[in-house]
N, CA and C atoms as a LAMMPS dump frame, in Angstrom:
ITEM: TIMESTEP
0
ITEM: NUMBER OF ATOMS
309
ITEM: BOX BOUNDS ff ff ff
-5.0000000000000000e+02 5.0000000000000000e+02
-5.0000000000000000e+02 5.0000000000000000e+02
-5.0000000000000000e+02 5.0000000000000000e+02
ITEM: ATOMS id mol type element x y z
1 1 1 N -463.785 -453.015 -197.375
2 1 2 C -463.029 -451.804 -197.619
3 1 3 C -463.226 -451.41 -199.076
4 2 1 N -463.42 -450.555 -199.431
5 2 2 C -463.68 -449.866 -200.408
6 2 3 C -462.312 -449.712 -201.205
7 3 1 N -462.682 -449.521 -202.828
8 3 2 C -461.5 -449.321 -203.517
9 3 3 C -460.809 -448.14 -203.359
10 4 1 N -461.101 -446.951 -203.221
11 4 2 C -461.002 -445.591 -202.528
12 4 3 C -460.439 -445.633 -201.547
13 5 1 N -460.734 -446.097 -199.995
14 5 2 C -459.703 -446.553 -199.545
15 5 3 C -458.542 -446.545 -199.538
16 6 1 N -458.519 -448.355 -200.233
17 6 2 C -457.604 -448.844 -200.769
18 6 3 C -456.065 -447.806 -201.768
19 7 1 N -456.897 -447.065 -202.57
20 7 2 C -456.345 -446.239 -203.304
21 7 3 C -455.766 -445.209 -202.347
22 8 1 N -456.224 -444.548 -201.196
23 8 2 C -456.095 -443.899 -200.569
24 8 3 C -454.32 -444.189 -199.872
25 9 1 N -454.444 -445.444 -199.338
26 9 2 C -453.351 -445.941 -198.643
27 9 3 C -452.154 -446.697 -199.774
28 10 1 N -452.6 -446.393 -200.834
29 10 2 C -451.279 -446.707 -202.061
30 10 3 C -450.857 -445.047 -201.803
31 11 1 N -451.521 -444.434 -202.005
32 11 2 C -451.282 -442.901 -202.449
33 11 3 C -450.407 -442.14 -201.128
34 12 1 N -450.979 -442.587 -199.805
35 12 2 C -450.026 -442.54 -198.59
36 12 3 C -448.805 -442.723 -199.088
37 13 1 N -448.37 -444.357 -198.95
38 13 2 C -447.3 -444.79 -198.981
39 13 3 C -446.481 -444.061 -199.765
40 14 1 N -447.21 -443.732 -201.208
41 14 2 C -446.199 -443.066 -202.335
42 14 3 C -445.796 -441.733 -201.502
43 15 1 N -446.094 -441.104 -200.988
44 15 2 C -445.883 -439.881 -199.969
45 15 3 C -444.931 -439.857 -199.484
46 16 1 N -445.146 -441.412 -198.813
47 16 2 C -443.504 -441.746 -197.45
48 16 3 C -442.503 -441.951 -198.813
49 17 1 N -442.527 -442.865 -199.496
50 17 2 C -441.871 -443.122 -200.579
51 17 3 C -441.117 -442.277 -201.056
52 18 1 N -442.134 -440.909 -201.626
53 18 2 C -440.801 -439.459 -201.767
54 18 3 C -440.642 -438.704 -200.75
55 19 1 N -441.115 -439.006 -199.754
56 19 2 C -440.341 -438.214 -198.755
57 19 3 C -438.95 -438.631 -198.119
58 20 1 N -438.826 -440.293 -198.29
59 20 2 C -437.819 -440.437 -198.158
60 20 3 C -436.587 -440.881 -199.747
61 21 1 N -436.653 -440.758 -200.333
62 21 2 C -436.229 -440.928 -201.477
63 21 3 C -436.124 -439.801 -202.217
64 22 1 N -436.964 -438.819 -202.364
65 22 2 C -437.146 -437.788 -203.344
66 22 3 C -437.798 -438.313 -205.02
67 23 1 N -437.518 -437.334 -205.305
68 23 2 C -437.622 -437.63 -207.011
69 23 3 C -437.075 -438.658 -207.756
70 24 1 N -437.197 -439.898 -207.886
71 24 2 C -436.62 -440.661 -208.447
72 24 3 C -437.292 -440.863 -209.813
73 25 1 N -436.227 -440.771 -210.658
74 25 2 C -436.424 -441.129 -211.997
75 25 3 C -435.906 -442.201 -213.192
76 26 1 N -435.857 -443.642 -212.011
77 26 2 C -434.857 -444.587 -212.877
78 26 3 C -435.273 -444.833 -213.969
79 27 1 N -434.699 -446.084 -215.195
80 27 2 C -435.603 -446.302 -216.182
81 27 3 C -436.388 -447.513 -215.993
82 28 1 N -437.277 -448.109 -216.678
83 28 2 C -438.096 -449.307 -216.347
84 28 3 C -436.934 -450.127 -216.373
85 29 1 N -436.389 -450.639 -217.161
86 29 2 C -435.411 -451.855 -217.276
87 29 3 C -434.277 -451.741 -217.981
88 30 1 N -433.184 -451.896 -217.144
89 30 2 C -431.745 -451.774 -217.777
90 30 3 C -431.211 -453.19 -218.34
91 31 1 N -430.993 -452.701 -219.541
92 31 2 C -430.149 -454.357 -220.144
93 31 3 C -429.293 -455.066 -219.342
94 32 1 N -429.365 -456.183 -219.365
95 32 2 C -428.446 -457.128 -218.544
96 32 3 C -428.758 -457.347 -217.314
97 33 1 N -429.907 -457.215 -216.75
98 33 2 C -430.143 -457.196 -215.305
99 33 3 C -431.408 -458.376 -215.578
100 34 1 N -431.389 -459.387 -215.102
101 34 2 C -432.493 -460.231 -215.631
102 34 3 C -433.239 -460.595 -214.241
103 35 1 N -434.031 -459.905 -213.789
104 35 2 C -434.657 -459.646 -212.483
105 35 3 C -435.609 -461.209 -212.041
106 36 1 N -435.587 -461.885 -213.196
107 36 2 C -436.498 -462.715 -213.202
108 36 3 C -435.763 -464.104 -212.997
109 37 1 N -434.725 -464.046 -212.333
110 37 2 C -433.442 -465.091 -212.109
111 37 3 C -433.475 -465.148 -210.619
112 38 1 N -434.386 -463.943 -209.989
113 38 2 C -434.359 -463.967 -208.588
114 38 3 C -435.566 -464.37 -207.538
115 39 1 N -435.146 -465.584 -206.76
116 39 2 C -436.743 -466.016 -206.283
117 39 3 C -436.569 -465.942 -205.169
118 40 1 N -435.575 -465.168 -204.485
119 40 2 C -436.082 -464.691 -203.152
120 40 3 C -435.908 -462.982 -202.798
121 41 1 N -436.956 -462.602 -201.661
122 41 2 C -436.673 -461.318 -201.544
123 41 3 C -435.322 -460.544 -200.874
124 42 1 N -434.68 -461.52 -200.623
125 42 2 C -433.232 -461.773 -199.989
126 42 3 C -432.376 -461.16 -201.253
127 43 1 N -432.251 -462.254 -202.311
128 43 2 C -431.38 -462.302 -203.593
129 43 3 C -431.955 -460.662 -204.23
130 44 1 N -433.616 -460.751 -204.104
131 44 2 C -433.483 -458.791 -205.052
132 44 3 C -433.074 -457.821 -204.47
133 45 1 N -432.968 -457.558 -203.1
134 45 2 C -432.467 -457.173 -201.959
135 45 3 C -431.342 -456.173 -201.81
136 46 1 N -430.44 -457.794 -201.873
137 46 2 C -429.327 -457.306 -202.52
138 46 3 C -428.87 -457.327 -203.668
139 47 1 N -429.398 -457.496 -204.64
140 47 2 C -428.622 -456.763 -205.575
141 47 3 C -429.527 -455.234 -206.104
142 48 1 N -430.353 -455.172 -205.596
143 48 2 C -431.068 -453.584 -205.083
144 48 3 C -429.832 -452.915 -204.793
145 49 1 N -429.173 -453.131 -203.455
146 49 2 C -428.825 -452.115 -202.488
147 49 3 C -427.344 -452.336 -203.196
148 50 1 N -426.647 -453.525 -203.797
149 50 2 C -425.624 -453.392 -204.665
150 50 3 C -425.835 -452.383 -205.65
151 51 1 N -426.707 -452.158 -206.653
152 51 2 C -426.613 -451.351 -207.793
153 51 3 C -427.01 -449.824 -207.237
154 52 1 N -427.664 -449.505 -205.893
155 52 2 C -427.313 -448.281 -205.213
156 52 3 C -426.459 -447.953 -204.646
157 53 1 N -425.483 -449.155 -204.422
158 53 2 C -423.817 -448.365 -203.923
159 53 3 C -422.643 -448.17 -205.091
160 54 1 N -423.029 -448.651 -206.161
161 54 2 C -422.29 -448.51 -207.797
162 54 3 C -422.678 -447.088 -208.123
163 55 1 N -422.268 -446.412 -208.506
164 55 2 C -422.743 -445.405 -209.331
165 55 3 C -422.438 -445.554 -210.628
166 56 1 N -421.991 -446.974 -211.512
167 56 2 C -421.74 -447.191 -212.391
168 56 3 C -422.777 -447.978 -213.228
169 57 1 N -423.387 -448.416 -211.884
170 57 2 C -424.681 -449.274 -212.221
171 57 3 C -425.785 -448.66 -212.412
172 58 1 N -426.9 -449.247 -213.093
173 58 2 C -428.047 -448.559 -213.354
174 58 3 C -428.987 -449.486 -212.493
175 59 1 N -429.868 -448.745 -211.377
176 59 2 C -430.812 -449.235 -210.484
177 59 3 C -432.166 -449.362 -211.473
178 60 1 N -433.214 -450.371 -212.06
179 60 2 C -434.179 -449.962 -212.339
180 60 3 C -435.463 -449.978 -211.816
181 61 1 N -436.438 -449.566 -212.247
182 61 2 C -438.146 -450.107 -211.517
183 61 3 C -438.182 -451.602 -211.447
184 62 1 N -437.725 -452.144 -212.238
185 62 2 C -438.221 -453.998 -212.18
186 62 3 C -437.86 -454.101 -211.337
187 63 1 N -436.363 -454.05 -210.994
188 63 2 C -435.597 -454.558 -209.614
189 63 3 C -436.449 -454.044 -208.718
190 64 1 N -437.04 -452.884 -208.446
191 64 2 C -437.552 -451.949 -206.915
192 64 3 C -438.553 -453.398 -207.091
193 65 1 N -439.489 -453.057 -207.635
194 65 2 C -440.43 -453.499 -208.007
195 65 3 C -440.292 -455.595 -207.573
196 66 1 N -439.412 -456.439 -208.144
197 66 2 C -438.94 -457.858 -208.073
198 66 3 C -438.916 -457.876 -206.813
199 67 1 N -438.105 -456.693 -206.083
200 67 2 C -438.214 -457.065 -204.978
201 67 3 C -439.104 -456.491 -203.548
202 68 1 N -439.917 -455.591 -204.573
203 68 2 C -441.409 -455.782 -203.402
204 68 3 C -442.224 -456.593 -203.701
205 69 1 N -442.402 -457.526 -204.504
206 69 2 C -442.928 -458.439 -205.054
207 69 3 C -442.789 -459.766 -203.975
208 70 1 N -441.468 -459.842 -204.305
209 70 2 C -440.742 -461.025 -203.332
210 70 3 C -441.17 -461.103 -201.69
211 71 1 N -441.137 -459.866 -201.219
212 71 2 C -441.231 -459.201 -200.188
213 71 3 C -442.702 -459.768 -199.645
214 72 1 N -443.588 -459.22 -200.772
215 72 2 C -445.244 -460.167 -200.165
216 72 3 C -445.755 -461.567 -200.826
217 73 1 N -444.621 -462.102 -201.526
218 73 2 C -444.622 -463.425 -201.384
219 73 3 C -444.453 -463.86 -199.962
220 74 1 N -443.163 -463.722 -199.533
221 74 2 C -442.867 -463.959 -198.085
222 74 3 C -443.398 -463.465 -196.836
223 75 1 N -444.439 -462.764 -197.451
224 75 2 C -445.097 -462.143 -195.891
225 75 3 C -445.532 -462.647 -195.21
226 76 1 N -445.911 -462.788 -193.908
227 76 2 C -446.782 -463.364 -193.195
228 76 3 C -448.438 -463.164 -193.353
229 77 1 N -449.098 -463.51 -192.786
230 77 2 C -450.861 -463.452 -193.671
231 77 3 C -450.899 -461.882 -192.822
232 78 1 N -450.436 -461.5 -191.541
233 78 2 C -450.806 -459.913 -191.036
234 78 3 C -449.747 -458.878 -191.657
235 79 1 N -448.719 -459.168 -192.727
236 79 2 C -448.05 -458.401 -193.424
237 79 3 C -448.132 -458.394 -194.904
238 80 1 N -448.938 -458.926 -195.621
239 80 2 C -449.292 -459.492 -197.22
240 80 3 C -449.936 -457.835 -197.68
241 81 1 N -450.536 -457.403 -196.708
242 81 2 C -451.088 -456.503 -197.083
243 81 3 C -450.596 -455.051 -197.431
244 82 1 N -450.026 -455.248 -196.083
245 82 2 C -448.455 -453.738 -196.231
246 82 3 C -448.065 -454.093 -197.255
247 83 1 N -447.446 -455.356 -197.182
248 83 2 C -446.671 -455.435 -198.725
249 83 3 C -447.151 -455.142 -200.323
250 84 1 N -448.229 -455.731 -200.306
251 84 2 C -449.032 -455.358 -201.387
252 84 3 C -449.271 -453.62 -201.747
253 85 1 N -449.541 -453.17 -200.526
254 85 2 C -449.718 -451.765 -200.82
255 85 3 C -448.571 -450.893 -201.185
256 86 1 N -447.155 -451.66 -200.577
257 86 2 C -445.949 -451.025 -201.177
258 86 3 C -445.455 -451.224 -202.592
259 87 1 N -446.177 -452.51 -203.224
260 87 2 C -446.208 -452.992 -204.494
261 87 3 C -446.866 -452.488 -205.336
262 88 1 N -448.086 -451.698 -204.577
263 88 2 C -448.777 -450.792 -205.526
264 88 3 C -448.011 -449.149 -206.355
265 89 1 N -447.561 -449.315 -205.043
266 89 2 C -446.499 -447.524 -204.624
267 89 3 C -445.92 -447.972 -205.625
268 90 1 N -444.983 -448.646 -205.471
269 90 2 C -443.657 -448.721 -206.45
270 90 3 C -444.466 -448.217 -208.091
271 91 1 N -444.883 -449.802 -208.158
272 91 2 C -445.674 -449.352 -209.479
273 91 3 C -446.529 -447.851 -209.897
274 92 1 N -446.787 -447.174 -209.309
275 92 2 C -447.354 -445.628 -209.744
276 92 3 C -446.051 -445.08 -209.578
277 93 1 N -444.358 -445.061 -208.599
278 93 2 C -443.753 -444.722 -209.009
279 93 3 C -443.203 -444.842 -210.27
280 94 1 N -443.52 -446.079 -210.864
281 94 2 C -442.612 -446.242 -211.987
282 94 3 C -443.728 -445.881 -213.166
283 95 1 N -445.151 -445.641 -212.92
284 95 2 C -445.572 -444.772 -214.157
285 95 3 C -445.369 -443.118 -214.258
286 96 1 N -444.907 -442.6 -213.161
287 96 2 C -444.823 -441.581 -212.576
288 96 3 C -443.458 -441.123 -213.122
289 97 1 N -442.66 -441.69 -213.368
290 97 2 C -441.261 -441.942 -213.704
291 97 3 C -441.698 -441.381 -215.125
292 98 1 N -441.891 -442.955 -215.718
293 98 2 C -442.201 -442.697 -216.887
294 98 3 C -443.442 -441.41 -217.865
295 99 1 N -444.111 -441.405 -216.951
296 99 2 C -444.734 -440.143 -217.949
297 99 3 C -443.943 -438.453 -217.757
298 100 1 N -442.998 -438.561 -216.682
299 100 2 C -442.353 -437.068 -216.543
300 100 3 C -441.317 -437.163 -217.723
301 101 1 N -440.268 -438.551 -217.932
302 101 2 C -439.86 -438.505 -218.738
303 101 3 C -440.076 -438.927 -220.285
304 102 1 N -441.512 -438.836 -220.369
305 102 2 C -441.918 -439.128 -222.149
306 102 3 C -441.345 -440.482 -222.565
307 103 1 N -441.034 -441.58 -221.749
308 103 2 C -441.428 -442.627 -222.316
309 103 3 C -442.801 -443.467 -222.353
């Protein structure tokens, strides 16, 4: 498979991604959230879907991100790949993020 392709089906996903989400513009990393304390895709999970029911809380890319990570750690060998490609998404969301807002 070709890198093109490949690129092709990151660029999909990012599609589904704002189509169901919209415009998201979190920041890369909010203080106090130490994403790197979490070693299962269970534990980023939830505290993902915790800091999206806070509106006090700040959701960031690491977290999306920790826990699509986690996600194709745990995959099975016929799901490593989905996962990976959603790991790609995230990440162009979060440069995507960042260059609209000039950081």
């Amino acid at each position: 498979m070709s890198c093109f392709t490949v690129l092709m089906e990151v660029m999909r996903e990012r599609v589904a991604q704002q189509d169901k989400w919209g415009e998201q513009n979190h920041p890369w990393l909010v203080g106090g959230h130490h994403w790197g304390n979490f070693h299962t895709a269970d534990q980023a999970r939830d505290m993902v879907n915790t800091l999206m029911l806070h509106p006090r809380q700040e959701l960031d890319y690491a977290g999306i991100l920790t826990e699509e990570y986690h996600e194709a750690l745990e995959a099975e060998d016929d799901d490593i790949r989905t996962e990976l490609i959603q790991v790609a998404a995230v990440a162009v969301a979060a440069i995507e993020s960042l260059d609209r807002n000039g950081r």
